[in-house]
N, C-alpha and C positions, 0 to 999 in steps of 0.2 A: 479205263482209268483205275488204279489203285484204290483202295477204298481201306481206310486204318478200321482194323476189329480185332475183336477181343479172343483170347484163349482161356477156358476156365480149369482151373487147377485138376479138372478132374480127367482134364483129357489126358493126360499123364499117366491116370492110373484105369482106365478105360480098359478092359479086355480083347475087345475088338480090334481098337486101335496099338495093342500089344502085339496081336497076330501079324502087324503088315512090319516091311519092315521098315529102316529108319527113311528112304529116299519117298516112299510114300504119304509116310505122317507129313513129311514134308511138304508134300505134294499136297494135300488134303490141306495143310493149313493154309498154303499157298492159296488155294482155288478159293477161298473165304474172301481173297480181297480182289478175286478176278468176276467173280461171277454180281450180280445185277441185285439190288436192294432186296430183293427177291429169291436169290439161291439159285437163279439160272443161269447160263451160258451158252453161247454156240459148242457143240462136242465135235471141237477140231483139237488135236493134239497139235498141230506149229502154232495156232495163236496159243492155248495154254500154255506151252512150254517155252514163247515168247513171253510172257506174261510172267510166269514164276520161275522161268531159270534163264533169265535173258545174259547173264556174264558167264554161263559153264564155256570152259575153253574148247568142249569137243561135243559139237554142234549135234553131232548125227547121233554121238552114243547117248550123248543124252536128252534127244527124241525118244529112242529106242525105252527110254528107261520111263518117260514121263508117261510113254504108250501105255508101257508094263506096273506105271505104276496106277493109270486109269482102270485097267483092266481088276488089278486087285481092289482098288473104292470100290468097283461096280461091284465084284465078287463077293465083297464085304457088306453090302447094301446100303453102304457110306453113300454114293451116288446112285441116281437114276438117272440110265441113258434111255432116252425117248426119240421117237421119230415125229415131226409134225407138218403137213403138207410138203414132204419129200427134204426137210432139213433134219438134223440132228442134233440135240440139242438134249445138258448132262443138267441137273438139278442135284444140287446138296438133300441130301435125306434129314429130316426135319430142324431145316434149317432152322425155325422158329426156337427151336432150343439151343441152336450153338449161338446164334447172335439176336439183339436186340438193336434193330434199328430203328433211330427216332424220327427219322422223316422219312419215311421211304419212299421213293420215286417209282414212277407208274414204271408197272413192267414193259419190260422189253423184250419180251418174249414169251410164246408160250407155255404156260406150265404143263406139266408133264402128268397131271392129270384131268388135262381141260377134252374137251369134244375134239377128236380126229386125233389124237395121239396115240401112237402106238409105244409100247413100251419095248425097249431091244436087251434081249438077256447079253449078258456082259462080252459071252463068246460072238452076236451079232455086233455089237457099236464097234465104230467107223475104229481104224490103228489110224492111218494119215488118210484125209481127204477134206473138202472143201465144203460147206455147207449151202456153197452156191453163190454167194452175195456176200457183201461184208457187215459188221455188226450195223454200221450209221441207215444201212437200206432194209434194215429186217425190219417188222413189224414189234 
């Protein structure tokens, strides 16, 4: 489910977020209302890029892009992709400074620096594939 959050004027003028380019920033704001009070997500590229680009008219190029544009957050160290008992699973890099939320609900997922996570350099996380289960049966 969508979740309304906030963008602070600074991300505009951010360095970091200067180097990628505009389909990514987008990407990246986007993943702000996909991922869990928490900063988590399952790290599947069709549910994200159902999630944030659910009306693009050309389905598959813009997988391809949402891939390419996961690939550069990871590069950027915008996201952590993580492995946790055999699923994959991307966490916003200090989420705690991009958003303030006021009731946050129990996680729903591993964080990515908890026991039994392994951490996947940007060239390991998953392009397209399943994390095994759907989000309602995850832990």
């Amino acid at each position: 489910m969508a979740r309304i959050r906030s963008i602070k004027p600074d991300f505009f003028t951010s360095e970091t977020i200067a180097r990628l380019d505009l389909s990514a920033r987008l990407t990246f704001i986007g993943l702000w209302t996909h991922v869990d009070d928490n900063g988590v997500a399952v790290d599947n590229v069709r549910l994200i890029n159902a999630a944030v680009w659910p009306l693009e008219e050309n389905p598959l190029e813009t997988l391809q892009r949402t891939a390419g544009d996961l690939r550069s957050l990871s590069a950027e160290g915008l996201v952590k992709r993580y492995e946790h008992a055999g699923r994959h699973y991307l966490a916003i890099t200090n989420w705690d400074e991009h958003q303030k939320i006021s009731h946050p609900g129990k996680p729903r997922y591993p964080g990515p620096d908890g026991p039994g996570t392994k951490p996947l350099a940007w060239e390991e996380a998953p392009i397209v594939g399943s994390s095994g289960n759907s989000p309602e049966n995850l832990q």
